[in-house]
N, C-alpha and C positions, 0 to 999 in steps of 0.2 A: 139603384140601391134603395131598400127600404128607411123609411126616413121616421117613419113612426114608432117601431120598438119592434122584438123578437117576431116572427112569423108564428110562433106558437102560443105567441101573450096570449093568458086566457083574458074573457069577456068579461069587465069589471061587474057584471048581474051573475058571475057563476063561481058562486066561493067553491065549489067542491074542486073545479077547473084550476083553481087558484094552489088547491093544497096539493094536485097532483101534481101540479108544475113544482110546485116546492121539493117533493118528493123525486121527483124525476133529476133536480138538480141536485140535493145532496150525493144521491146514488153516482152521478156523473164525477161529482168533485172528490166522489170516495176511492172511485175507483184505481185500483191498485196498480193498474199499468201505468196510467197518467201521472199517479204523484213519484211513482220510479224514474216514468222520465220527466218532471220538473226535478228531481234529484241529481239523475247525471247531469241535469245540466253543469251542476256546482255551484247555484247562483243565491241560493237561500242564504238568509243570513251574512251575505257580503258587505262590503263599506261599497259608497256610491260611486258610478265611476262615470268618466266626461265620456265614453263611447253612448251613454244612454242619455244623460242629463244633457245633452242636445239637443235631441231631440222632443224632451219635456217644455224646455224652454223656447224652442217653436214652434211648438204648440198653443203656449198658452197667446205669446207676442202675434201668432199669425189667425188666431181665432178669436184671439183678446177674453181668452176666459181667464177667471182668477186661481185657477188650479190644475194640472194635467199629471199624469201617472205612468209610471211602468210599474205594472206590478204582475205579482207571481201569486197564484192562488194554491195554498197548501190544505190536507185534509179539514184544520180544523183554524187555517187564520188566512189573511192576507197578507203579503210580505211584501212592502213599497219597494223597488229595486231603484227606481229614479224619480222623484218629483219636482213640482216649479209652484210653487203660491203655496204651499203647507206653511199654517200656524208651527211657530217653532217646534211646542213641545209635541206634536203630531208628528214632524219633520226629524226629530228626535229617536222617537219610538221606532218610526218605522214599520210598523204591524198592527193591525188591526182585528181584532175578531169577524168571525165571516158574518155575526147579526151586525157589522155596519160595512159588509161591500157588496155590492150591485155588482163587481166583475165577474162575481162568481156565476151568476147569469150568463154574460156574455161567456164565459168558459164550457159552462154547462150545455149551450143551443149552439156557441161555435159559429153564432153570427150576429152583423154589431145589434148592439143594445138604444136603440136612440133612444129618449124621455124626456120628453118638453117639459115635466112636472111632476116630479115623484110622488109628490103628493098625493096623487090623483091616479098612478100606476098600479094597477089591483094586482100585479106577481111583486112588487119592491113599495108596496105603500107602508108596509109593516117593518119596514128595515132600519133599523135606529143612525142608519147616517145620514137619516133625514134631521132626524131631532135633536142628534148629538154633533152633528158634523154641520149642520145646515146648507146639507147635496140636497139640489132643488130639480137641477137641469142636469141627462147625464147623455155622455155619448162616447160606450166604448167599442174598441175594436177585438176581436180576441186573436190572442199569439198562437197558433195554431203551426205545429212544429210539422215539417216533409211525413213524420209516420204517421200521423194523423192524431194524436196528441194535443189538447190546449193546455196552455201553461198558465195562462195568466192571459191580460188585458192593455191595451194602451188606450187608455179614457181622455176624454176632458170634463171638467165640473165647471157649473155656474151657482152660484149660492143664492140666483131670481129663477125663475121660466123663461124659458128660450126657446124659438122656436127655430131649427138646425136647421142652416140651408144647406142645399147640394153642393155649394163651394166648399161651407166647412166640413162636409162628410168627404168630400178627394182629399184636403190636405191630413183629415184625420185620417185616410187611410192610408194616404203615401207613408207618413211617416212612422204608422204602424208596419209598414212591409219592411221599411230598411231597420224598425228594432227587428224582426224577424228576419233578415238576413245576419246580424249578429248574432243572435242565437242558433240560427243554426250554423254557425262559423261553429261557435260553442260546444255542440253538441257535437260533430264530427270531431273534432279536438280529444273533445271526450271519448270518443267510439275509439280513435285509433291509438289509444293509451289504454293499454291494461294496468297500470300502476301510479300508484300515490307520487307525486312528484316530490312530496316531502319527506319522507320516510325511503321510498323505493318500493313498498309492499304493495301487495295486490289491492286492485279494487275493487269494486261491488262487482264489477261486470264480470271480472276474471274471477273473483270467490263463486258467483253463482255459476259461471262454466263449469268450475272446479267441482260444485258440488253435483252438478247436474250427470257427469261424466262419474260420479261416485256412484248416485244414487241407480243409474243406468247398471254399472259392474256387479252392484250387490247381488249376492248369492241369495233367494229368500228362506232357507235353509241356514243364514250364518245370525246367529244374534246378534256378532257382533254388528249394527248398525252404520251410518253414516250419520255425524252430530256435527251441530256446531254452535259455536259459542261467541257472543257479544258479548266484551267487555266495553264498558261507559265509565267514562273518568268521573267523580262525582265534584262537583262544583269546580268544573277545571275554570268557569268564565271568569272565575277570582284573580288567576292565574295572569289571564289576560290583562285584566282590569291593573292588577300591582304592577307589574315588571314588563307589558306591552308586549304587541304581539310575537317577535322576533324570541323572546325570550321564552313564550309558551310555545312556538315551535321547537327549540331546542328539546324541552320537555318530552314533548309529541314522541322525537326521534328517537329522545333516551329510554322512554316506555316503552317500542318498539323493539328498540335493540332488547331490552328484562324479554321482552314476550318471545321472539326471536329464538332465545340462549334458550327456553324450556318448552319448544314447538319441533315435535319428530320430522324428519327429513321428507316422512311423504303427507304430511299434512300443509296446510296453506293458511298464511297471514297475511290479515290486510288490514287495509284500514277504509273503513268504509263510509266516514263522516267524520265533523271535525273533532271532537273527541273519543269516539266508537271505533274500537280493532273489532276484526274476528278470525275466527280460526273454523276451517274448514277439513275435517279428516274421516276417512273410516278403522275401523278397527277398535277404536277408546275404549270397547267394551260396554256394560249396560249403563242405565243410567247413573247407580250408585257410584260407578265408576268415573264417571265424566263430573260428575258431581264435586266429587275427591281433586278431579284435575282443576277444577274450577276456583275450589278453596285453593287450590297450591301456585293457582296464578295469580287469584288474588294480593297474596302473601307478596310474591313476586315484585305486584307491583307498587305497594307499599313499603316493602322490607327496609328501604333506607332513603331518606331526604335525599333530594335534590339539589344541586348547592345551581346557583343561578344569580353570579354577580354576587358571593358572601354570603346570599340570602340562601338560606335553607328550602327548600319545601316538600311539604309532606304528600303527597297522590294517596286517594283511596278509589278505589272501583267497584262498583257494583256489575255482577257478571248474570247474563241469561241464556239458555240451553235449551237447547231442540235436537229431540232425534228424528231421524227421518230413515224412513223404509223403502222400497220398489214401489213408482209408482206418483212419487211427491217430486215435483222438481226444486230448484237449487233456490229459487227466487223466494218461493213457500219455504222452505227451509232458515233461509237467513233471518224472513222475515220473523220467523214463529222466535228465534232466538233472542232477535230488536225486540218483540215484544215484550219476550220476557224480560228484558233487562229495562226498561223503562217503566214496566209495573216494579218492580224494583228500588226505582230511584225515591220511593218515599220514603224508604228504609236504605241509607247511604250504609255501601259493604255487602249489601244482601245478594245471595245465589238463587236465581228462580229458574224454577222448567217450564217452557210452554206447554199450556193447556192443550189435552186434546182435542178431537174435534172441533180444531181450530175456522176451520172452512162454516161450521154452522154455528159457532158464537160470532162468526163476521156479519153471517146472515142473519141471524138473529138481534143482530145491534143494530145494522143495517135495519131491522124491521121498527126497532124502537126509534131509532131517528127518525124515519119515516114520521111514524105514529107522532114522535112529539113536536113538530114540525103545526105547529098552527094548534096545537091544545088548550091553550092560554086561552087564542084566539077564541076556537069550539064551546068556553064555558067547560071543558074537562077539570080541571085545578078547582081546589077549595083548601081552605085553611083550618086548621084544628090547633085550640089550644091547650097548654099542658100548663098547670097551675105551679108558681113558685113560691115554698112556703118557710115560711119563720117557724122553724124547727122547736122554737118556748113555746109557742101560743096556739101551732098547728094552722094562722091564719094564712089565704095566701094575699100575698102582696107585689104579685105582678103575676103576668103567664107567658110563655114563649109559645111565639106562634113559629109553626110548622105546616108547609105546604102536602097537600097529598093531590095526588093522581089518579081519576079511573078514567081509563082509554075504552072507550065502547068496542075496541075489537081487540086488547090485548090485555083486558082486565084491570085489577086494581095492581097499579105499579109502584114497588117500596121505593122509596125516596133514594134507598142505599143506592139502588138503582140506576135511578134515572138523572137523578144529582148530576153522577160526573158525566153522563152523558151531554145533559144542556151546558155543563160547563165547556166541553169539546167543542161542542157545535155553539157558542153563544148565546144560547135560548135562556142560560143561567141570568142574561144581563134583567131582559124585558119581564123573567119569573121574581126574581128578586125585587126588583121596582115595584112589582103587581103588590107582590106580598107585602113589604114595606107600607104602602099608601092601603090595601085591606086592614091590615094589623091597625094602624092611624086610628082610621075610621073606626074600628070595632072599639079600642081604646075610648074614644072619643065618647062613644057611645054611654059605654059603662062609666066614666067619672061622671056625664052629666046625669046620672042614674045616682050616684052618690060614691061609688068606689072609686077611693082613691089611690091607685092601682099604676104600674108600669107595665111596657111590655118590650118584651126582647124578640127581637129578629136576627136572626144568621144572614154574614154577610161572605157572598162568595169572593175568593181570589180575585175574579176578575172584575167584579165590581170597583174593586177596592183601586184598579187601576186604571178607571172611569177619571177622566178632569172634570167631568161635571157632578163627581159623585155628593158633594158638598150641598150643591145646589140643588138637586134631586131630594137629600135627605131633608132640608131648609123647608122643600117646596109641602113635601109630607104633611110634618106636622105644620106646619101653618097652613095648608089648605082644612086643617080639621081643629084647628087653636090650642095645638097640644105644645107647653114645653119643653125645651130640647132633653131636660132631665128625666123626663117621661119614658126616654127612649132608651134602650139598653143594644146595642150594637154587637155579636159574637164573632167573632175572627178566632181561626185554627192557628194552630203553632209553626204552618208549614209557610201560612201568607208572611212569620216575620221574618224566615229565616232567607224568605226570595226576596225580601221587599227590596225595592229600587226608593228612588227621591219621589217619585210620584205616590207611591204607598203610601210613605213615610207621612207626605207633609199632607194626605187625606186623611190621616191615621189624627196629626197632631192640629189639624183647623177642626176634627170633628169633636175633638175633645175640649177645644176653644170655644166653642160652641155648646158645650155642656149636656151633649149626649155620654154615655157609658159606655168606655169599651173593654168587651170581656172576652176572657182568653179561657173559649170551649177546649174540650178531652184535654184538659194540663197531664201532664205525667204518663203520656201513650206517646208522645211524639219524638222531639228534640228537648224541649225541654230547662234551655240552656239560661241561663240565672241571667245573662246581658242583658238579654229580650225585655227582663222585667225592670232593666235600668233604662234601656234607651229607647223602650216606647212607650207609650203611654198608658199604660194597662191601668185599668181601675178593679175589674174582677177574675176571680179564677172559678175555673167551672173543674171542680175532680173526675176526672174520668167513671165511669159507671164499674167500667173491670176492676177498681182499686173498692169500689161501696161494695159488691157483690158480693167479695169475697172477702169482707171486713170480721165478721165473727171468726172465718174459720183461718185466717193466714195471720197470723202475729208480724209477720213483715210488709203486709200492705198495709197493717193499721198503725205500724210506724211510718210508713210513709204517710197516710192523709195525715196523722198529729206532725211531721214534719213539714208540710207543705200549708198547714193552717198555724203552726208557728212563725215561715217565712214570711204570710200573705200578713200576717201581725204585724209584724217588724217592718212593714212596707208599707201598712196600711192600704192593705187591698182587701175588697169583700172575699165571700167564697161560701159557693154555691155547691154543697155535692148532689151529682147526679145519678140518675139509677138506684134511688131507692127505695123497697119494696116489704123489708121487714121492720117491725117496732125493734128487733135487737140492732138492728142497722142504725135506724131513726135512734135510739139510746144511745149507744158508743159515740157516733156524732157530735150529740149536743155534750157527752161528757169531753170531747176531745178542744172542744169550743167552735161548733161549726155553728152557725146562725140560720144558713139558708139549703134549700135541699130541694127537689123535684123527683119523681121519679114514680111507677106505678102505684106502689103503695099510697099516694093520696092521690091521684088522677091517674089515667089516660091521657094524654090527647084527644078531645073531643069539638065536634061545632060547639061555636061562642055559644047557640044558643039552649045546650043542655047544661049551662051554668046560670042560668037565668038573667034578667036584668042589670040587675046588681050585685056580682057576683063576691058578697063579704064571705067565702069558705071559711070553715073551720074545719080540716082535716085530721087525719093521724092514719101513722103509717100501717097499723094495727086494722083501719076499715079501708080496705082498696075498690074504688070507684069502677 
């Protein structure tokens, strides 16, 4: 057995070796057979069980490391299925983004991972469970299923350098062969069951039959198509969380039966994950038409509470739809419909159609991850700032820094972009940090220049549910001697409506601490008035689609004067954005808004076309 790391580790002197390995392995861990089957397995997202925590635990006693794993590698995280020596709140979570696992390796090359010292490993030097997790020494196995499939890992960690001997790489493999004999116990289980044990409905395997056997009959002469539709329960993990799991299964079964009573006799329902039906049929008609059915199940499944122990509850679902023609099989099919319905979920209730040319936006995403994969690293990213100004005076008085992107071989790439990409892939964690400690510095620069000036950074989702995020932020401005009030923090309306206790209480130490937290595009989201009782919000950022159309819509300019009379009553700043005309900038300050940003007095530009000391005096009448 090799005792030193992958047979493919590139040569710590060959960075380009290094980005292709990176490349090679997201492509491996994307692939769409592999995570269908870590799916059948059923094992994502489960509570722990003694079949696996066994063998974690002699692991860690028979190799004497302070941490061992079973985990499962999914498109865009890690999912611990068993651990032994995990810090509580890690033991907690349970999941990890893929920028802090190393198993993704062992899953990607399908052979163990040895590392005496991560530190010093040029494919996982860059992988923040170095820095975040303090994995020093790693040594995994990958779960590699009879089809030839990896699912995931059985590792050990040492939090020094270790140098693995031959003993402990047998007992780490013995006891990686017999988790792999329980998963594959799993996986035939799975094979020889066409249906939901909870419900009785079909499952992914028998829906993709179902459709595969449709798409085969279609006449390519009939319009009418073959479609099918995912339905997602929205926020059903509420469900769970109040009245436990027993009682959200009931739920499950009673949705089933609503979906059931309005699903034609030769169409197919199923249920193909833990809150996701779908429905498989030909004939619905075109899309307008599936569309119509969509709305009418929706309806369905909301039409009346759920009584559950006295306690009512209300279900809403957001639905997504795919047609498919000769030619497409059942697996692409279902899939294009999960798609739709989880772009979807940011707008709970919403009806989406999968996009066409679905096969070349995969490839084409596939290219961008690729590309952003080590960008940071390349010197690609650069920061531009966009001035925030005091709407009396025209002066500005801080700037928001924003990241851009040019990729030497896919051009300059919009942030709209690439954003939620790194957020998928975790590249958002170590982009964010970058930016944050750039922003410091530039700050830094211009107060000892004389501007006495703030600045605001955007804080992603998953940042925010970082344990070390506190101390990252802490580290900033004191490596540059900037006050914590200097700092202005932006979080979206979607980070409160998911927030867990981890959010929460980074939300309310960062505000203890005397940084700003501001709640960007107010009035595009949820929106919901608790938000602004039970977190700690200090500012509102107005959405730019509410300034835009501020002259000419007499109801969106009752809305900003009603949202800057709320932020009054609460005593919260407010910042509108997107603004570009002087009648824009007038209605504002008449409405009583103070602070504003938006083309009309900058761009976004390098710090250094603001010059040294950047005292602006703007107006939205000269745009920069």
């Amino acid at each position: 057995m090799d005792v030193e790391s992958r047979a493919d580790a590139p040569a710590a002197t060959d960075p380009a070796a290094v980005d292709r390995a990176h490349v090679s392995t997201a492509s491996v861990v994307l692939d769409g057979a592999r995570i269908a089957a870590l799916k059948d397995l059923g094992l994502l997202d489960t509570e722990a069980e003694e079949d696996f925590d066994r063998y974690t635990r002699l692991a860690t006693d028979l190799l004497g490391v302070p941490v061992s794993l079973v985990s499962l590698v999914d498109a865009d995280r890690q999912f611990i299925k068993s651990q032994s020596g995990l810090p509580r709140e890690l033991a907690d979570v349970r999941t990890l983004p893929l920028s802090h696992s190393l198993c993704q390796y062992a899953v990607a090359s399908q052979q163990p991972l040895i590392i005496s010292d991560a530190r010093a490993h040029p494919l996982v030097a860059d992988n923040l469970a170095i820095r975040d997790l303090g994995l020093i020494a790693y040594a995994g196995m990958p779960l590699v299923l009879s089809d030839g499939h990896a699912v995931g890992a059985f590792c050990a960690i040492d939090t020094a350098p270790r140098e693995w001997r031959d003993h402990d790489l047998r007992v780490l493999s013995d006891l990686a062969a017999a988790v792999m004999a329980h998963l594959e116990l799993r996986r035939l289980l799975a094979e020889r069951s066409l249906h939901d044990p909870l419900t009785g409905l079909a499952n992914r395997a028998l829906l993709c039959a179902q459709a595969d056997q449709l798409l085969d009959a279609v006449d390519p002469a009939d319009v009418s198509s073959v479609a099918a539709l995912c339905i997602g329960l929205d926020g059903f993990g509420l469900v769970n969380d109040a009245y436990g799991a027993l009682a959200a299964d009931r739920v499950l079964q009673q949705i089933g039966e609503r979906l059931a009573a309005q699903t034609r006799r030769q169409d197919v329902l199923g249920r193909v994950g833990g809150d996701v039906f779908a429905i498989v049929g030909q004939g619905m008609g075109d899309e307008r038409a599936v569309i119509d059915l969509a709305g009418r199940l929706r309806a369905v499944v909301s039409e009346t509470v759920i009584d559950i122990d006295g306690h009512g509850v209300g279900v809403t679902a957001t639905i997504g739809l795919a047609m498919g023609m000769p030619g497409r099989c059942g697996a692409d099919l279902l899939s294009g419909a999960d798609d739709a319905m989880r772009r979807g979920k940011s707008r709970a209730g919403a009806v989406l159609t999968a996009v066409d040319g679905t096969g070349e936006v995969a490839a084409a995403h596939l290219r961008l991850r690729g590309a952003l994969a080590g960008a940071l690293m390349r010197g690609e990213m650069h920061v531009v700032y966009q001035p925030i100004v005091a709407l009396d005076s025209g002066i500005a008085i801080g700037f928001e820094a924003l990241v851009r992107w040019d990729s030497p071989t896919l051009g300059s790439i919009s942030p709209v972009v690439f954003i939620p990409v790194a957020e998928r892939t975790g590249d958002i964690v170590k982009i964010g940090e970058w930016v944050l400690r750039t922003a410091c510095a530039q700050l830094a620069e211009w107060r000892r220049d004389g501007a006495a000036l703030s600045i605001s950074v955007n804080l992603a989702p998953l940042q925010l549910e970082l344990p070390n995020l506190v101390d990252v932020v802490c580290s900033a401005l004191s490596d540059h001697g900037l006050p914590a009030s200097a700092l202005t923090l932006e979080i979206t309306e979607g980070v409160l409506i998911d927030a867990g206790a981890l959010q929460a209480h980074n939300l309310q130490r960062l505000r203890e601490l005397g940084v700003t937290i501001s709640l960007d595009d107010f009035g595009t989201g949820y929106s919901a008035l608790g938000y602004l009782k039970r977190f700690p919000i200090d500012q509102l950022k107005i959405d730019r689609s509410f300034v835009t159309t501020l002259e000419a819509d007499p109801r969106d300019a009752a809305l900003v004067q009603a949202i800057l009379g709320l932020a009054r009553g609460l005593d919260i700043k407010v910042v509108a954005e997107g603004i570009e005309t002087a009648g824009q900038h007038r209605l504002l300050q008449q409405f009583g808004c103070e602070l504003g940003q938006g083309y009309g007095f900058s761009r976004p530009r390098p710090a250094a076309k603001f010059g040294p000391a950047p005292h602006l005096t703007v107006h939205a009448s000269q745009r920069a």
